[in-house]
DRENTORKOL-3810 file (N, C-alpha, C; in nm, 4 decimals):
REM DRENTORKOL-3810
@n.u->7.8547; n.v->10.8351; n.w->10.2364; ca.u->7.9971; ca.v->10.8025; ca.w->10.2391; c.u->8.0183; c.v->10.6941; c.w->10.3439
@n.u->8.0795; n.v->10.6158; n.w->10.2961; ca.u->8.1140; ca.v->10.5219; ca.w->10.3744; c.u->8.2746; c.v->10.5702; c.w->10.5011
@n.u->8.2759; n.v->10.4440; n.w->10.5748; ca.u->8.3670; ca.v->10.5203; ca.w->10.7115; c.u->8.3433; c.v->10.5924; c.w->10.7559
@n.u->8.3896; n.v->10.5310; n.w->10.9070; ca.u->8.3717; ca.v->10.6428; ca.w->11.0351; c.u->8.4939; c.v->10.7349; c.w->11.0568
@n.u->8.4115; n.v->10.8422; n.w->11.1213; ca.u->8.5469; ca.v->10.9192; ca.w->11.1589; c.u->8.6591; c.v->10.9085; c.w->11.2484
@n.u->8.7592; n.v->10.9843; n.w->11.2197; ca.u->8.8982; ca.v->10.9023; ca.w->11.2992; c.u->8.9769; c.v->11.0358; c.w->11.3336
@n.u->9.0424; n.v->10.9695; n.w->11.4528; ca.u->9.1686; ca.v->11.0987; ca.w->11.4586; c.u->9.2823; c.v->10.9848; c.w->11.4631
@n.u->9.4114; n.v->11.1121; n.w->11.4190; ca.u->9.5470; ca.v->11.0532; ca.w->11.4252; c.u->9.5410; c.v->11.0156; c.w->11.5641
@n.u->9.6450; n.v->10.9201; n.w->11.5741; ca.u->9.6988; ca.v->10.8605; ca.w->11.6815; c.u->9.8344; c.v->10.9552; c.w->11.7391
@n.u->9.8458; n.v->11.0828; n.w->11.6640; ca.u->9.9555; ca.v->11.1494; ca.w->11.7468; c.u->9.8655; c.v->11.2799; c.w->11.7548
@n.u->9.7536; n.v->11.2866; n.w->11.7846; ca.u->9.6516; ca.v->11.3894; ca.w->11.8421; c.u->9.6861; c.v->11.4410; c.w->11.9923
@n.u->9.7607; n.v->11.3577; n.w->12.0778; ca.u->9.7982; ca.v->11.4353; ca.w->12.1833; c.u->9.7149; c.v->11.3253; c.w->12.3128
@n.u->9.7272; n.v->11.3068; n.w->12.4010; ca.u->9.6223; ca.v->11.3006; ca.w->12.5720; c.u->9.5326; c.v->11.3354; c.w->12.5219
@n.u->9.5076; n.v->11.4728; n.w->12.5521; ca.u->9.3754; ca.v->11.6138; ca.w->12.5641; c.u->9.3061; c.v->11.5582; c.w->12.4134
@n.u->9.3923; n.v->11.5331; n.w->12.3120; ca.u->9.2499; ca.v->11.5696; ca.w->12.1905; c.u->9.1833; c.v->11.6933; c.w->12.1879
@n.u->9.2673; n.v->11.7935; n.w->12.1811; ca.u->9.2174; ca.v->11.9184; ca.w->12.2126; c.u->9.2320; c.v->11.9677; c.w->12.0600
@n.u->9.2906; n.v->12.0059; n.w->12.0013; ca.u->9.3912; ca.v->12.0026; ca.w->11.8952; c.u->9.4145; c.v->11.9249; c.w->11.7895
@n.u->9.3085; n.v->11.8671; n.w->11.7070; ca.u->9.3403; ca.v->11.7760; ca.w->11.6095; c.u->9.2000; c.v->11.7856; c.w->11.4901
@n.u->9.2306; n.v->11.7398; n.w->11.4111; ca.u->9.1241; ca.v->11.7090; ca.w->11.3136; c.u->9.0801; c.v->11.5622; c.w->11.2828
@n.u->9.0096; n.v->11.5199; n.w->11.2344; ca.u->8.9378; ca.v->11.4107; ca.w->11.2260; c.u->8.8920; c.v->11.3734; c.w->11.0504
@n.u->8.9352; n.v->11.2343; n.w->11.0414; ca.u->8.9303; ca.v->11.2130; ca.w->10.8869; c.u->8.8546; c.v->11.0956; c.w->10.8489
@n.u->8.8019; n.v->11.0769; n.w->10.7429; ca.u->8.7097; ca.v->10.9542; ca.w->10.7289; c.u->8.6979; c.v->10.9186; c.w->10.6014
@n.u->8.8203; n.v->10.8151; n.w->10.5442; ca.u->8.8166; ca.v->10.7664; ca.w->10.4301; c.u->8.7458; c.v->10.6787; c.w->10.3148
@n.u->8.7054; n.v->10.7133; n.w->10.1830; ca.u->8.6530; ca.v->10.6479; ca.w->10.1501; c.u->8.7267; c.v->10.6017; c.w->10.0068
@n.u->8.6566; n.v->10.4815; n.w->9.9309; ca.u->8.6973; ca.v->10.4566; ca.w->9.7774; c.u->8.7684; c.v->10.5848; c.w->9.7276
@n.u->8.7059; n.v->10.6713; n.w->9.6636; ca.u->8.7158; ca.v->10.7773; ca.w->9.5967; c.u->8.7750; c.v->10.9346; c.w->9.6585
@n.u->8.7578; n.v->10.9382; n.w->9.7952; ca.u->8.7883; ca.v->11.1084; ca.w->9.8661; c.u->8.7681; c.v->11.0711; c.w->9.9687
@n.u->8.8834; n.v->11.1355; n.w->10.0574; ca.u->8.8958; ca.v->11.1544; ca.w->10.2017; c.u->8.8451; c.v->11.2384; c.w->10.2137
@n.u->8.7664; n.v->11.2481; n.w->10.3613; ca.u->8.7636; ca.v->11.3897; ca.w->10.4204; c.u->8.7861; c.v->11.4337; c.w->10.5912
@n.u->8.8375; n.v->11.5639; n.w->10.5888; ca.u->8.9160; ca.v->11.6230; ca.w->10.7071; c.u->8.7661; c.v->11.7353; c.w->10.7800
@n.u->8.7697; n.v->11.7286; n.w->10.8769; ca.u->8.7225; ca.v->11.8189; ca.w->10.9405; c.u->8.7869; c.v->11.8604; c.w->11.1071
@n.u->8.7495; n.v->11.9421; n.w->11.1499; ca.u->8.7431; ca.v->12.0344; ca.w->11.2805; c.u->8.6773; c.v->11.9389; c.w->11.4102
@n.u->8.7720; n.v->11.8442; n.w->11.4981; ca.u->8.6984; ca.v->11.7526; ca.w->11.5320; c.u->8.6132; c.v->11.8189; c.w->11.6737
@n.u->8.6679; n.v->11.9992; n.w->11.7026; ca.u->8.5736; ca.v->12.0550; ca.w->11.7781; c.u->8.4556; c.v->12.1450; c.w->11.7224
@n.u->8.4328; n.v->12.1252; n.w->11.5593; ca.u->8.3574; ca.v->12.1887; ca.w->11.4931; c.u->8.2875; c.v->12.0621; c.w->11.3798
@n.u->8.2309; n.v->11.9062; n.w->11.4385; ca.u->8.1967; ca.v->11.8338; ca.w->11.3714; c.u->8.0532; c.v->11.8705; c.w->11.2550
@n.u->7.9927; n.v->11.9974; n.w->11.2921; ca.u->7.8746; ca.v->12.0385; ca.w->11.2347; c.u->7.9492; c.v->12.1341; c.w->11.1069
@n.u->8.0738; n.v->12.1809; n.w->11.1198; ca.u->8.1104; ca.v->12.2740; ca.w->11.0473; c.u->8.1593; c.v->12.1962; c.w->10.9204
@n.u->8.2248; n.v->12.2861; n.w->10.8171; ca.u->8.2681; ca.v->12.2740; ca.w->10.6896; c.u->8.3642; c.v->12.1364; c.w->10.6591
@n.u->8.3771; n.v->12.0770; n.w->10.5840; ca.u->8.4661; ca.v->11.9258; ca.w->10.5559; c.u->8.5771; c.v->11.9893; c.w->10.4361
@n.u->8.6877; n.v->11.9021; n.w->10.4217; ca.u->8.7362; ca.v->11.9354; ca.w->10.2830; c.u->8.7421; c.v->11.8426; c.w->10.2620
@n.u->8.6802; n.v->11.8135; n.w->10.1277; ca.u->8.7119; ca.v->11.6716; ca.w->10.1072; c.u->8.7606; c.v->11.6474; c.w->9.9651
@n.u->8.9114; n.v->11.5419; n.w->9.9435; ca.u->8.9815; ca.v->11.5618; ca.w->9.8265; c.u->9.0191; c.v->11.4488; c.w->9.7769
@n.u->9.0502; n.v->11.4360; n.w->9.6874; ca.u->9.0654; ca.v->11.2266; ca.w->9.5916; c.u->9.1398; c.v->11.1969; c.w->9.6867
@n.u->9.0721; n.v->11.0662; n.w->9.6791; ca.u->9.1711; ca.v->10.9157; ca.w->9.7296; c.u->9.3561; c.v->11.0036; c.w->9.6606
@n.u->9.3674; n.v->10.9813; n.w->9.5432; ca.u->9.4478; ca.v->11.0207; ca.w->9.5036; c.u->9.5907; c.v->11.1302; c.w->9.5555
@n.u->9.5024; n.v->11.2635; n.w->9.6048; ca.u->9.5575; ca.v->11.3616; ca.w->9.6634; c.u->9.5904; c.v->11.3373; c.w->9.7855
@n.u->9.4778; n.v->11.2320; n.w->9.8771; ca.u->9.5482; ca.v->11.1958; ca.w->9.9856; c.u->9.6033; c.v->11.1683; c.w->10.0055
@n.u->9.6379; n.v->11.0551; n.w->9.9232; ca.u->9.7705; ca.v->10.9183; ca.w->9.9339; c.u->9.9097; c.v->11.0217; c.w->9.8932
@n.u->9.8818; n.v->11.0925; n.w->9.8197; ca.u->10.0061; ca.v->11.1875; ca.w->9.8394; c.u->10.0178; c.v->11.2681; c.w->9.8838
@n.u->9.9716; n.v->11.3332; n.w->9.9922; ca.u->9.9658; ca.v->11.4478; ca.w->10.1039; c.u->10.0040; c.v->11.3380; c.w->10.1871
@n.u->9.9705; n.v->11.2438; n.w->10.2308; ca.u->10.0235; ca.v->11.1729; ca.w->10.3438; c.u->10.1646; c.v->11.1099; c.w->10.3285
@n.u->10.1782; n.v->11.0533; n.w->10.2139; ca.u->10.3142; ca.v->10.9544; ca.w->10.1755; c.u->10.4071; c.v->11.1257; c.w->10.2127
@n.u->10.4343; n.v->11.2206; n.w->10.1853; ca.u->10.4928; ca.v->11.3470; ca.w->10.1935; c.u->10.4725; c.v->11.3379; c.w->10.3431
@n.u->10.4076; n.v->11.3789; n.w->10.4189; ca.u->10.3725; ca.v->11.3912; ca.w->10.5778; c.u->10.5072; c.v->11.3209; c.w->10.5947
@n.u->10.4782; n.v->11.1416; n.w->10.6044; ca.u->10.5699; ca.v->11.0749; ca.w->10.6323; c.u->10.7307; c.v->11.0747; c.w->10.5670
@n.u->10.7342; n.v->11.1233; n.w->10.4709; ca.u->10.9023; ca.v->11.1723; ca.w->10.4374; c.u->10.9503; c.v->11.2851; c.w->10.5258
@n.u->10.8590; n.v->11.3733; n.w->10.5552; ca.u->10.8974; ca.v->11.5211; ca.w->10.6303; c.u->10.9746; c.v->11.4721; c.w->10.7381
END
């Protein structure tokens, strides 16, 4: 998969508290950015772009 991983920019100072995402062509994926060895979800380009466009209406 192409891209590196990223956190939001409203993760906080600490970065204690956030998840980490790394987009590609086809599926994003989210993980546990204090559990980088652990489980990913990863879901279409598609589903993202509308889980996020929603984020930003909220």
């Amino acid at each position: 998969m192409s891209g590196d991983w990223f956190k939001s920019s409203y993760s906080g100072a600490a970065n204690d508290q956030c998840v980490e995402c790394r987009l590609a062509d086809e599926n994003a994926s989210v993980r546990d950015s204090k559990n980088p060895a652990g489980g990913v979800l990863r879901v279409s380009a598609t589903a993202w772009t509308a889980f996020t466009a929603r984020l930003k209406r909220a």
